[in-house]
C-alpha positions as CSV (number, residue, x, y, z in Angstrom):
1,X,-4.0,-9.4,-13.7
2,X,-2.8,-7.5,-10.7
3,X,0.5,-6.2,-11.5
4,X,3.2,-3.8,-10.2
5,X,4.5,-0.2,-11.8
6,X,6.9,-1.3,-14.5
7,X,10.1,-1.2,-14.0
8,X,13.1,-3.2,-12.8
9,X,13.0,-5.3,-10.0
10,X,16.2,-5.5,-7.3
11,X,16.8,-7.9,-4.5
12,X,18.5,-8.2,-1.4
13,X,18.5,-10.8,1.8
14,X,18.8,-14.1,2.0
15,X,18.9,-17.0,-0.7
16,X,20.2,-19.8,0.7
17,X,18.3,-22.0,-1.2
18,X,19.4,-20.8,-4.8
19,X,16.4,-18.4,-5.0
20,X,16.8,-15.8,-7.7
21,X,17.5,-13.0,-5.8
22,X,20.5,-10.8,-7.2
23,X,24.1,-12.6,-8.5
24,X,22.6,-15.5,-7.5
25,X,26.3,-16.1,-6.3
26,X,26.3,-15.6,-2.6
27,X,23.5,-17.6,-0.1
28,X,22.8,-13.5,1.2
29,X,22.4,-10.4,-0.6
30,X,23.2,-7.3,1.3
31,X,22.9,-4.5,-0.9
32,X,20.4,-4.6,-3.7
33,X,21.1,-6.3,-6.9
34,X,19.6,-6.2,-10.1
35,X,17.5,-9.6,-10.4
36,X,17.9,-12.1,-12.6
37,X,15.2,-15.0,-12.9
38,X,16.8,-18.2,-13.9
39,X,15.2,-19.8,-17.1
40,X,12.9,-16.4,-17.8
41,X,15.5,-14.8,-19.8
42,X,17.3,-12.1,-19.5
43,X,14.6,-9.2,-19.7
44,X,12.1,-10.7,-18.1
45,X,9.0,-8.4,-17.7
46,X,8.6,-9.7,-14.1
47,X,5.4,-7.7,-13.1
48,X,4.9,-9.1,-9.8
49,X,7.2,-11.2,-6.9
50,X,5.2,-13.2,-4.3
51,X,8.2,-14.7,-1.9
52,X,8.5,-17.1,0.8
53,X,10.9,-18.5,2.6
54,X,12.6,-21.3,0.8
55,X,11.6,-20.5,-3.0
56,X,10.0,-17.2,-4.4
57,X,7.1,-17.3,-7.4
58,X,7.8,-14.2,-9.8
59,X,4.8,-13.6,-12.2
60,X,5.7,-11.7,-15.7
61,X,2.9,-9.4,-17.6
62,X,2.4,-12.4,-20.3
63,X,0.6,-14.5,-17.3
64,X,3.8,-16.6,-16.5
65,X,4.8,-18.0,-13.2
66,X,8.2,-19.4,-12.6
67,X,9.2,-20.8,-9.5
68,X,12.6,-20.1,-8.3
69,X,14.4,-21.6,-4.5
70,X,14.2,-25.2,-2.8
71,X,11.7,-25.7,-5.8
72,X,11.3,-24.8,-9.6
73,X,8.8,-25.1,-11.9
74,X,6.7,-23.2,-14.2
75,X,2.9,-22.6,-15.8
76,X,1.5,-20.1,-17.9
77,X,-1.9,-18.3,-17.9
78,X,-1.8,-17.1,-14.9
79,X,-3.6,-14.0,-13.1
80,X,-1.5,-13.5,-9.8
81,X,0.0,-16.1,-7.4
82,X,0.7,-16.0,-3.7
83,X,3.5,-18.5,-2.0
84,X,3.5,-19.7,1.4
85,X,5.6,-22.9,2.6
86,X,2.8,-25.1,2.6
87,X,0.5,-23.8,0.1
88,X,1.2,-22.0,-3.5
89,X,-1.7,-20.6,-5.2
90,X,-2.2,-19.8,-8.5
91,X,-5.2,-17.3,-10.7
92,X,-5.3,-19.1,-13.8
93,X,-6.8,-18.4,-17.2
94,X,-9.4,-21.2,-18.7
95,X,-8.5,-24.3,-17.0
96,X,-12.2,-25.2,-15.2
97,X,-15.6,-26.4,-16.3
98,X,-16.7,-22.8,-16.1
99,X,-16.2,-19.4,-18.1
100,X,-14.3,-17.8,-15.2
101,X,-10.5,-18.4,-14.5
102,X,-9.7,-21.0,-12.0
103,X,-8.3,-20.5,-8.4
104,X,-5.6,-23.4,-7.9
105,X,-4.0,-24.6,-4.4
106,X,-0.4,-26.5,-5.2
107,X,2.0,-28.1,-3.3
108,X,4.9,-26.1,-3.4
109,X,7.0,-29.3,-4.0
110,X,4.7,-30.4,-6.9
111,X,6.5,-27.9,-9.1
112,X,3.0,-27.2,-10.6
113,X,3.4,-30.4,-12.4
114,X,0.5,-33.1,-11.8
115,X,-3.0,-32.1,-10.3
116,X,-4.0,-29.6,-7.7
117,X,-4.4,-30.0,-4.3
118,X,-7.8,-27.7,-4.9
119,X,-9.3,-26.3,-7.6
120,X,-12.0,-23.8,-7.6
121,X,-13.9,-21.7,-10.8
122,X,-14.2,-18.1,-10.0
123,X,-17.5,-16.6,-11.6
124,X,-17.3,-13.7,-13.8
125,X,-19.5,-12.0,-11.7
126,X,-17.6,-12.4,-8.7
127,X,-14.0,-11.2,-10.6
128,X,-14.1,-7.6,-9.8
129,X,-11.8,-6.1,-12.1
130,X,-13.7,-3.7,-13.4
131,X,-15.2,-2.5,-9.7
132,X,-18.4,-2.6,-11.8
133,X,-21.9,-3.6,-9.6
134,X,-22.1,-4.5,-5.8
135,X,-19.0,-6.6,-6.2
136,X,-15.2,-4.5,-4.3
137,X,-12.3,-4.2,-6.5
138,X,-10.2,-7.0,-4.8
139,X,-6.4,-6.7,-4.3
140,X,-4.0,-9.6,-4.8
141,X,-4.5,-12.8,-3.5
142,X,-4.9,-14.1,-1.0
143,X,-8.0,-12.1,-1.2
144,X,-9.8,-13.7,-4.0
145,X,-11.5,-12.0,-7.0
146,X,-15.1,-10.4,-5.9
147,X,-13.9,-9.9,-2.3
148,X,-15.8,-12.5,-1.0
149,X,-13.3,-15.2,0.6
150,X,-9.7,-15.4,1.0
151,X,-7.2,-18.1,0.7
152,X,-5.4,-19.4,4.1
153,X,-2.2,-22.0,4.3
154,X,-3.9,-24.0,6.7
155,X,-7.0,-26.0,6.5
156,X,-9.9,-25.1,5.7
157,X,-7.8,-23.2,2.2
158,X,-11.4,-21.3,1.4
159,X,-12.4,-19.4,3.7
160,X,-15.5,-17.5,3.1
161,X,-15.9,-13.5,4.3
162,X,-18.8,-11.2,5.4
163,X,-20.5,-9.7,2.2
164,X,-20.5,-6.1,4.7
165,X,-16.7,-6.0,5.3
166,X,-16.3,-5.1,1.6
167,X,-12.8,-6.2,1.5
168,X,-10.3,-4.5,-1.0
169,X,-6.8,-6.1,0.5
170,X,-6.0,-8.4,3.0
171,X,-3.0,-9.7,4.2
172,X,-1.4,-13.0,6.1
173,X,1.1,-12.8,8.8
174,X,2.2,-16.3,10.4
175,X,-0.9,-16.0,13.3
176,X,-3.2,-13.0,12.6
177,X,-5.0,-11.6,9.5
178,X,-5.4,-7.8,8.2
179,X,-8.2,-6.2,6.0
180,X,-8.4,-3.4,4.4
181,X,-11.7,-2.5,3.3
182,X,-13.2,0.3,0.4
183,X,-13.5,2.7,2.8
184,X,-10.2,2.6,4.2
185,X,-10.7,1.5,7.9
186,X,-8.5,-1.8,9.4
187,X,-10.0,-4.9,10.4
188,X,-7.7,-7.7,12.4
189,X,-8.4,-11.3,13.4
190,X,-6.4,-14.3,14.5
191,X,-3.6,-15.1,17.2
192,X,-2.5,-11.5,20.0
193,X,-0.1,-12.9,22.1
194,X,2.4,-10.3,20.6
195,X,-0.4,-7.6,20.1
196,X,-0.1,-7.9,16.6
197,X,-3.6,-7.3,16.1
198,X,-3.6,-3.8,17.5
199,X,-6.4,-3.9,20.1
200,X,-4.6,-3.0,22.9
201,X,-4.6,-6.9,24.0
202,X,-2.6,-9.9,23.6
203,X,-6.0,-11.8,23.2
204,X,-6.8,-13.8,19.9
205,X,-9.8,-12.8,17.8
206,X,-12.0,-15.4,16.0
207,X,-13.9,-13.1,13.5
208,X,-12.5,-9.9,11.8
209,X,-12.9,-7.1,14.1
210,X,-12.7,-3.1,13.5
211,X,-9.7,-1.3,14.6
212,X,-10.8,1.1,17.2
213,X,-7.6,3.1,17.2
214,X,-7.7,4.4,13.8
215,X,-11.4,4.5,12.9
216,X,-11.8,7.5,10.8
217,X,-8.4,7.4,9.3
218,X,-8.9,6.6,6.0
219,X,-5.7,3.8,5.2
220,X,-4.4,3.1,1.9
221,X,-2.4,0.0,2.8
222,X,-2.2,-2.5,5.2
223,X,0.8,-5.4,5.5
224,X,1.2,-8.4,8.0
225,X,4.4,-9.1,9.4
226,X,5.1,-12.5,11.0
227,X,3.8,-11.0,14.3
228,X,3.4,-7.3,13.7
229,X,1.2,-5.2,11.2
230,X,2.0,-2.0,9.4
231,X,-0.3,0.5,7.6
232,X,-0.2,3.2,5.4
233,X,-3.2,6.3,5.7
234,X,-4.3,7.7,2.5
235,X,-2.1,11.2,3.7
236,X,1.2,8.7,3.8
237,X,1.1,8.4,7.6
238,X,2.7,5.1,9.0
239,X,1.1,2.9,11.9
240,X,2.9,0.2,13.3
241,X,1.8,-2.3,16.1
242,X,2.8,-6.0,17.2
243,X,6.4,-7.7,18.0
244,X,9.2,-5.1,18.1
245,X,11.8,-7.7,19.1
246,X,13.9,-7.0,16.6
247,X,13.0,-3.1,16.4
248,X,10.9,-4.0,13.2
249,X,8.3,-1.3,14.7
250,X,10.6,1.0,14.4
251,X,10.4,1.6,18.5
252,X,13.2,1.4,20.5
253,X,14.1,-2.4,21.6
254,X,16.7,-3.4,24.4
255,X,18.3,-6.4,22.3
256,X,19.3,-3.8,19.7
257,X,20.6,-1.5,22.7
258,X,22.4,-4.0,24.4
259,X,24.1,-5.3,20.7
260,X,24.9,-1.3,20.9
261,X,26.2,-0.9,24.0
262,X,24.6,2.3,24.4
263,X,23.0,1.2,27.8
264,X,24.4,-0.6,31.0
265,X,22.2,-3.2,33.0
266,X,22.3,-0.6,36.0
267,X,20.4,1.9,34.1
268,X,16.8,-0.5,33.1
269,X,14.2,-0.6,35.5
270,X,11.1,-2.3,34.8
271,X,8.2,-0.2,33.8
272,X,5.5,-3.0,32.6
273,X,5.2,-6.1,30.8
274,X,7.7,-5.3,27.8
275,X,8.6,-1.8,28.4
276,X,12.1,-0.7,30.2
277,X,13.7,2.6,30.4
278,X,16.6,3.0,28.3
279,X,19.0,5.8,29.4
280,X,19.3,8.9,27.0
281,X,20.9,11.6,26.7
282,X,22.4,14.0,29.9
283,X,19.3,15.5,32.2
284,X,17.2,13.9,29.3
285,X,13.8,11.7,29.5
286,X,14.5,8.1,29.6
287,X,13.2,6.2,26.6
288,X,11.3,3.6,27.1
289,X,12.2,0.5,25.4
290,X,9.4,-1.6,23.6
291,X,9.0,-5.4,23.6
292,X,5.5,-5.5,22.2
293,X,2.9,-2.5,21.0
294,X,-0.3,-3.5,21.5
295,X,-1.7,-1.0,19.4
296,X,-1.2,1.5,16.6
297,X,1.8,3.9,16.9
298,X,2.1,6.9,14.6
299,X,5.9,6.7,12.8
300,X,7.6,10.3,11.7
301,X,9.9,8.7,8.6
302,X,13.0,11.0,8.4
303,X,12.6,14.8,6.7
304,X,8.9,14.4,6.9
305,X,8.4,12.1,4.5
306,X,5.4,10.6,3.1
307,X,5.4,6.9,2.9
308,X,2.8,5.0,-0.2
309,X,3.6,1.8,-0.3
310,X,4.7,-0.7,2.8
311,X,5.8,-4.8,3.0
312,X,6.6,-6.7,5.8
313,X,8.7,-9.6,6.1
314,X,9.1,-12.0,9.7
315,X,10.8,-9.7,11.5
316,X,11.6,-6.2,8.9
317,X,9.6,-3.8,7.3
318,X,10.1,-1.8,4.4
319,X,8.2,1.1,3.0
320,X,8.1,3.4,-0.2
321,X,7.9,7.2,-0.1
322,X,6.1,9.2,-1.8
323,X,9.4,10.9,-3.2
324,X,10.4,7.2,-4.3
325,X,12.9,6.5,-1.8
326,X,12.9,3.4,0.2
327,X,13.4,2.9,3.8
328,X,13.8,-0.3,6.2
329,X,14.1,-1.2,9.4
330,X,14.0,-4.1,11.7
331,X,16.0,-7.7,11.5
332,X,19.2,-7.4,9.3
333,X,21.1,-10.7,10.2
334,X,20.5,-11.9,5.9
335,X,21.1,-8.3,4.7
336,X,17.3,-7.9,4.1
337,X,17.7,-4.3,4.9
338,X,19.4,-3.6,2.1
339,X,22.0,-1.3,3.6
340,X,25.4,-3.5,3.0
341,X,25.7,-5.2,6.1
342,X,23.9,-7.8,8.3
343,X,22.9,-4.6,11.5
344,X,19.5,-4.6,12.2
345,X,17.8,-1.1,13.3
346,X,15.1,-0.1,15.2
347,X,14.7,3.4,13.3
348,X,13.7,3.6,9.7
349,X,17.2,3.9,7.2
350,X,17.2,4.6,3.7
351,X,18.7,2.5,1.4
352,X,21.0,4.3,-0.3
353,X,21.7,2.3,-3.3
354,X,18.5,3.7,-5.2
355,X,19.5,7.0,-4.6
356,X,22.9,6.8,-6.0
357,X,21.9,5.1,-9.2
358,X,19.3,7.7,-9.3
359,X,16.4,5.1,-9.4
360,X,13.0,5.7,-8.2
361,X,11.6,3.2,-5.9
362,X,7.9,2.2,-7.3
363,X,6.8,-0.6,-5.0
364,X,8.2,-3.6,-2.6
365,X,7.7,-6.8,-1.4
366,X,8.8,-8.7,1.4
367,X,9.7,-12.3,1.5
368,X,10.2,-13.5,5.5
369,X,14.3,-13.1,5.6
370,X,14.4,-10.8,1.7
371,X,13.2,-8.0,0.3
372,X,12.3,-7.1,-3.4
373,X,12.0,-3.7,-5.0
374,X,10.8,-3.0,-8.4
375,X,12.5,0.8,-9.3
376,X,12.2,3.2,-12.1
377,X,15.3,5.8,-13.6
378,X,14.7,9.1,-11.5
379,X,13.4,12.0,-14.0
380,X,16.4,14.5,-14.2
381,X,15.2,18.2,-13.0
C-alpha cells in the first residue's frame, strides 16, 4: 500500500459540495482544520487523500476507501486510489481471476457500488513493492504497480509506457503529463500552449520527452498543476514552469499587481509575449511580470529553506520543507492557501497555523480548489 507519514491530516479550501474537509460547516475552509471523515469514525487512520474537485477519496492503513463530496460510497481492500471527475480508480486486494490485486476504473457517480467500468489483474511480477528484479519501485497511481503503464481519465484509461523510461512517479495535470524516473531526471508530454511542459515552447508533445533544462539534477519529486509543473531536486531546490496567471509559479504576475495597486497602467510596457515590466522600487530595476514560463525557474523559499515534498492544485502550489513547515502560493479565492483569507500570492507564504500549534508538516496534497496536509506534534528542544 502506498501510504503517507502518520500523523493527522488538516484541510483547508473549498467544499462546496459537502466534502470532508475541516468543520464540514462552511462551503470554504480558510485556515486549516483538523479533518473529520464522515462515516470513518472519529480516529480515522486516514493514510492517504486523493482529491478532486467535487468529492475527495481518503484511503485509511486497513485498505479502506471512503468517498466523501457530490458522491459517497465506500469499499475495502484496497491498495491506493486516485480521483479525477470522470474516472476513480481503485488498487484492490483479491478481486480478479489472477493471484495479483486488481486495478479497477469506476464512475465516480457509481459510488463503487455495481461493476467496473474496467478491470485489469496486476501480475505479481509486475507489483514492484519490493524494488526487487528489473521491475522500478512505482509511486502512487496513476502510475501503476511495475512502472510499466499509467492510468489516464480520458480514453484509452491503459496506457502502456517505454520499458527504458523506468518510471518511479508520474503525475496528471488537466493537458500535460510529468515523469519522474529512478534516476531522478524529468520527462513531460501532452498539451504546451501555457508552457507547462517546460521546453521552452508552447508546443504539445506526443511521447514523453527528457527535460533539457535540468538534465543532471537529480529530482526527488515532480507534481502537475492544472497547467504548470513543479519539482523538487534531491538537495530541496524548487523548479517551477507553466501558467503563472494566478502567481502559482511563484513569479510575479500583473493580475495580482493590479488587485494590489502597487503599479499604474502608465508604468507597463510590453516586453514579449507574457512578460511586462512592473515598476519597483526608486532608481531600482523594473520587474518583469510573468504570464507564462516556458521553462524551469529556480525558486529561493524564504530563510533558505529546503523544500521535500510539493502538490499542486489548478491554479496553487504548496510545498513541505525540510524543517516541516508549509508554504503556498498562488490562487486563494476558496482559502486553499491556508492563510485565513481568500488573497492569492505570487510569493511563497507560510502557513502559520502549523507553527503555532507547534505541528510538523509531514506531507500534502492538493485537490484543484483545496489543500490537505497530514502533520505530526513538533519535538520540543
Amino acid at each position: 500500500m502506498v501510504e503517507e507519514p502518520r500523523g493527522s491530516w488538516f484541510g483547508f479550501g473549498f467544499c462546496g459540495f459537502g466534502q470532508a474537509l475541516g468543520s464540514g460547516r462552511e462551503p470554504q475552509v480558510h485556515s486549516p482544520e483538523p479533518l473529520r471523515v464522515p462515516d470513518a469514525g472519529a480516529d480515522a487512520d486516514i493514510c492517504g487523500v486523493r482529491a478532486s474537485w467535487s468529492y475527495t477519496a481518503f484511503l485509511s492503513r486497513a485498505g479502506q476507501v471512503q468517498l466523501s463530496g457530490s458522491v459517497r460510497g465506500a469499499a475495502e481492500g484496497c491498495r491506493d486510489a486516485w480521483a479525477s471527475e470522470t474516472l476513480l480508480v481503485v488498487l484492490r486486494d483479491g478481486r480478479g481471476p489472477g493471484p495479483g490485486p486488481e486495478l479497477q476504473a469506476w464512475a465516480p457517480d457509481s459510488a463503487l457500488c455495481g461493476e467496473p467500468l474496467w478491470a485489469r489483474t496486476v501480475a505479481p511480477e509486475a507489483q514492484g513493492e519490493d524494488g526487487a528484479g528489473d521491475s522500478p519501485r512505482a509511486g502512487p497511481l496513476p502510475l501503476l504497480p511495475g512502472a510499466r503503464a499509467y492510468v489516464s481519465p480520458l480514453p484509452p484509461l491503459y496506457r502502456p509506457l517505454a520499458p527504458e523510461l523506468r518510471a518511479r512517479r508520474l503525475e496528471l495535470g488537466t493537458e500535460h503529463a510529468l515523469l519522474l524516473d529512478e534516476a531522478g531526471q524529468v520527462y513531460s508530454w501532452g498539451g504546451g500552449r501555457q508552457g507547462q511542459l517546460g521546453h521552452g515552447t508552447l508546443e504539445a508533445e506526443p511521447e514523453p520527452r527528457l527535460l533539457e533544462a535540468l538534465q543532471g539534477l537529480p529530482m526527488a519529486e515532480v507534481a502537475a498543476g492544472g497547467w504548470h509543473s513543479v519539482c523538487v531536486s534531491e538537495t530541496g531546490d524548487i523548479y517551477t514552469w507553466g501558467w503563472n496567471e494566478s502567481g502559482q509559479l511563484a513569479l510575479p504576475t500583473r493580475s495580482l499587481a493590479e488587485d494590489r495597486d502597487t503599479v499604474t497602467e502608465e508604468s507597463l510596457s510590453e516586453r514579449g509575449p507574457g512578460v511586462a515590466e512592473a515598476a519597483g522600487a526608486e532608481g531600482a530595476a523594473p520587474a518583469p511580470f510573468i504570464a507564462v514560463q516556458p521553462f524551469p525557474a529556480l525558486l529561493d523559499l524564504p530563510l533558505g529553506s529546503d523544500a521535500v515534498k510539493a502538490s499542486c492544485g489548478s491554479r496553487h502550489t504548496a510545498v513541505v520543507t525540510r524543517a516541516g513547515e508549509l508554504y503556498t502560493w498562488g490562487w486563494g479565492k476558496y482559502g486553499q492557501l491556508g492563510h485565513g483569507d481568500t488573497t492569492s500570492w505570487d510569493r511563497p507564504c507560510r502557513v502559520e497555523y502549523f507553527v503555532d500549534q507547534q505541528l510538523q508538516a509531514v506531507a500534502v496534497s492538493c485537490g484543484p480548489w483545496n489543500t490537505y496536509v497530514c502533520a505530526v506534534q513538533r519535538e520540543k528542544s
